[in-house]
N, C-alpha and C positions, 0 to 999 in steps of 0.2 A: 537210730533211725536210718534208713537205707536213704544214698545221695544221687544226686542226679548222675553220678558215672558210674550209676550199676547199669550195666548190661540188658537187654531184653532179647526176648525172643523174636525167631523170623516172623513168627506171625504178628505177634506185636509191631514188629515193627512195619507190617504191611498195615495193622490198623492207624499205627501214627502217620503213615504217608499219606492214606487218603481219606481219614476220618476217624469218629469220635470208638471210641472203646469203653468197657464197663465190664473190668471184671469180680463184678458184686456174682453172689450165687445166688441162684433164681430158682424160685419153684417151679414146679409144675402147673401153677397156677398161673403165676406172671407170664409162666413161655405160652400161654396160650394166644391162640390166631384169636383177633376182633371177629366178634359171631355176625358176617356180613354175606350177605344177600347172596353166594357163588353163582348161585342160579341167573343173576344177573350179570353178571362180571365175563365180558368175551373178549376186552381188548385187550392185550398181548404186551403192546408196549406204554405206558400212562405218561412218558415224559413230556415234559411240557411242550408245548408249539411256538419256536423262535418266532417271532413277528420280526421282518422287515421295520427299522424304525422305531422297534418298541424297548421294553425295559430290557438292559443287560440281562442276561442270566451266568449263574454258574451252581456249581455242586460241591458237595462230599461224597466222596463215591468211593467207598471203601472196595467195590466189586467192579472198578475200572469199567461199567455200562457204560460213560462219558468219555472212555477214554479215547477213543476216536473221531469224535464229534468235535466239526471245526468251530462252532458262532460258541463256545463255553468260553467265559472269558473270566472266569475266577476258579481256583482251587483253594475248596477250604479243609482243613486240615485243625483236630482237638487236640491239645498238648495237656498234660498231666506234665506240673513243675516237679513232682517227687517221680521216681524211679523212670528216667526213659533217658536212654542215650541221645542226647541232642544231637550227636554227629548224621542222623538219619535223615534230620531236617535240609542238609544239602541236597540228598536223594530226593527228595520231597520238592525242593528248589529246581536239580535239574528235569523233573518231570515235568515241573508247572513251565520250565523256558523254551525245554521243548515242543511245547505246546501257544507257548504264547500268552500262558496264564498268568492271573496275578497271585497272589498267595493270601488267604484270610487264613490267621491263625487266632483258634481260640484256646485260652491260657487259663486249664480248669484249675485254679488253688488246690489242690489234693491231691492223691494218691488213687490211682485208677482200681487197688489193691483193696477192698475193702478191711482188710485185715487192719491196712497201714493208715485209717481216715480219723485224724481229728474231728471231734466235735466242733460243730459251728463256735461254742465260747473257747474251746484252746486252740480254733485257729485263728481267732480272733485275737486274743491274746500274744501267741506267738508272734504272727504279723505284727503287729505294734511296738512290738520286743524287738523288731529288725529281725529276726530270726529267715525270713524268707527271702529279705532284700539278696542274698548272694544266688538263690534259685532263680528270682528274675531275672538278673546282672548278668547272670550266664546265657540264658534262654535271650534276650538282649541284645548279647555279645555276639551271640551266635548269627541273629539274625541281621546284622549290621555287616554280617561277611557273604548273605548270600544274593543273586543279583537276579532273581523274581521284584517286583513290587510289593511291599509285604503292609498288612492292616493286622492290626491287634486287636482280639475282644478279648477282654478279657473279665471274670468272672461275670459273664452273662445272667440273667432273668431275675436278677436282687431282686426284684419286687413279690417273686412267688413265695405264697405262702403255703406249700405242700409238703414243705421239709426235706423237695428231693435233690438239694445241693446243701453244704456245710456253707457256703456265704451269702447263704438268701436268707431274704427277712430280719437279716439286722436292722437296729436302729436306722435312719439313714445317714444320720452326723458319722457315723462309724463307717459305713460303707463308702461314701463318698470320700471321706481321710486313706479310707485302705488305696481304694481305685487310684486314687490324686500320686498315691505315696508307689504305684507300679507305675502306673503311667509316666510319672519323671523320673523312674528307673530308665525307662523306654528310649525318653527325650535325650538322656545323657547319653546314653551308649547306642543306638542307634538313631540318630535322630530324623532320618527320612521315611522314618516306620509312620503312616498315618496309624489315627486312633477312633477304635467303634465304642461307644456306648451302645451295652445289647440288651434293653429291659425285653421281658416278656409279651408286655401288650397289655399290662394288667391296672385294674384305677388302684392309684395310689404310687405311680411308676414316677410321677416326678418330684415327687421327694428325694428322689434317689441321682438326681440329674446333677452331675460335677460339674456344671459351667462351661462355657460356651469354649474358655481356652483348651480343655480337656474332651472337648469330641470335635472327628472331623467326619466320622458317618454316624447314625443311628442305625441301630439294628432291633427289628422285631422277628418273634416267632409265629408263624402263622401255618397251623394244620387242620384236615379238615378229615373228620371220621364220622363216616354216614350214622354209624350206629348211634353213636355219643351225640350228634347233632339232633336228630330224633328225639334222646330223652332231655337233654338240655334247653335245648331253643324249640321246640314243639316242630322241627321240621329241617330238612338239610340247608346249609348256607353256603353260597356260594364263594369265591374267594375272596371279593370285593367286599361282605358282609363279613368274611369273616376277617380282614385287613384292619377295617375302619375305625373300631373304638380303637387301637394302640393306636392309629396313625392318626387319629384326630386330636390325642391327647400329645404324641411329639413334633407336629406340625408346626407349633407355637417357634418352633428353636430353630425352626427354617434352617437347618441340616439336610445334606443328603440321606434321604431315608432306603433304606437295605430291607429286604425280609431276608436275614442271615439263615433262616433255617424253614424251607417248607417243605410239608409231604402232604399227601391225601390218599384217602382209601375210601372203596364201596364200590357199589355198583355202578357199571358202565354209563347210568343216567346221572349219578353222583359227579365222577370221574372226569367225564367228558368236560362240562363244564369249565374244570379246574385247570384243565390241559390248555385249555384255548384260553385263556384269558389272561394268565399267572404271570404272561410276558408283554401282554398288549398293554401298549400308551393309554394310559387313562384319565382324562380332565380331571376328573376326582384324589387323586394321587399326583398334585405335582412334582413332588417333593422325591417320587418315589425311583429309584435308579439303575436298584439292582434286585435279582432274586437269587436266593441262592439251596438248590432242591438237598433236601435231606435223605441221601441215596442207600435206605436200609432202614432193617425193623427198628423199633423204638426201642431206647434202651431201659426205660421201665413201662410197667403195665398203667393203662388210663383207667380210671374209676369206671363205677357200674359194672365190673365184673368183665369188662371189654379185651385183657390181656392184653399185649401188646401188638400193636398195628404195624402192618408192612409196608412199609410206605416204597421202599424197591420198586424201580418204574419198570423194573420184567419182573415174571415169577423166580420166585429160588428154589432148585428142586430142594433143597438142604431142608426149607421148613417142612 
């Protein structure tokens, strides 16, 4: 099996410094643009609109759009524990200090290499075996030397049941033992790293909840695709509708609640909406502290034949 001090490449490593990667092969089906409305669509830039006063915001922004923008006040950043040079994570560090960032790092269990991905049951297995404790220990190690502020998520949206991570949808007695048994990886070796629980938003998400010593934020995912909104909910939702069921379900645990990952797409009447509001104070979301925009296409295709959505808050000429 290939170790954490295999080498990657430039580009890889431009995908570790400022977001998530996925180098699964994709058809021609999956690369496809969400069939939305272009004829509506004239705004140019979609990123959100900082409010004076309102919720934090930050990003993943693999295409550096953020990079010059002063009120970003997080960089977050996808780690794969098998095959990536950690040393890049300092690069990653002095970007975010430069800046004045803080660092969210999410910690996917797997091999970004589809080649290299255990099944959900032998990485479950393995994990249990200790077989991974010296992958975290490292990952850890590392981040206990760098001087960003750093949050850990790590194996995000366990509650989904789509099959598109190897640690979702486990049992929850098993998920939460995995999470319990990284997390005091965490504690020992770096121990001013806070810690995110990041379910999806999905009912059935607090089965999956480690207790209250084991989260210092909550994190949900919250996106919003014109198209998919239309056949799903009979109509588009805005980002408050689409926030509410995760956040009323981790409300109960009175944590700072995160939306560690949002995008949106569609038309300008869609769009608009989401821009304005993503960051504004809202009575209904107390809880709620920070956002943090998912700056690039999706990395798999959304049902109904949607392909994957651009959530990129400029156009790419690349698609």
């Amino acid at each position: 099996m290939k170790t954490l001090a295999k080498k990657i490449s430039t580009a890889a490593i431009a995908m570790l410094l400022f977001g998530a990667a996925d180098l699964s092969h994709r058809s021609a089906a999956q690369n496809a643009i969400a069939p939305v409305n272009t004829a509506a669509q004239t705004i140019a830039d979609k990123r959100p609109v900082i409010h004076a006063g309102g919720i934090r915001f930050g990003a993943y922004d693999p295409h550096g759009d953020f990079g010059a923008q002063q009120n970003v006040t997080t960089e977050h950043l996808f780690l794969p524990w098998e095959d990536v040079d950690l040393e890049t994570l300092r690069v990653a560090d002095a970007y975010a200090l430069a800046r004045g960032r803080n660092l969210l790092i999410t910690v996917e269990p797997w091999s970004w290499d589809v080649d290299w991905r255990l099944t959900s049951a032998e990485l479950r297995r393995k994990l249990f075996r200790g077989e991974y404790d010296a992958n975290m220990r490292a990952i850890a190690r590392l981040i206990a030397q760098l001087q960003s502020p750093v949050i850990i998520r790590w194996g995000q949206e366990m509650e989904d049941d789509s099959g598109r991570f190897s640690w979702s949808g486990w049992n929850p007695a098993d998920y939460i033992a995995a999470y319990r048994r990284m997390m005091d990886i965490v504690r020992q070796e770096a121990p001013k790293t806070k810690l995110m629980w990041s379910p999806k938003g999905k009912p059935g998400l607090n089965a999956y909840y480690p207790g209250d010593t084991y989260v210092d934020f909550v994190g949900l995912s919250v996106f919003g695709l014109e198209p998919y909104d239309r056949i799903v909910h009979n109509g588009p939702r805005t980002f408050a509708e689409a926030l509410r069921p995760g956040y009323d379900l981790v409300a109960r645990y009175h944590k700072p609640v995160w939306v560690a990952e949002l995008g949106y797409e569609g038309s300008d009447g869609y769009v608009k909406p989401w821009m304005e509001t993503a960051t504004l104070n809202q009575g209904d979301f107390p809880e709620l502290q920070e956002v943090v925009y998912f700056n690039d296409r999706d990395v798999h295709a959304w049902p109904f034949n949607l392909g994957r959505p651009d959530w990129r808050v400029v156009d790419d000429a690349s698609n």
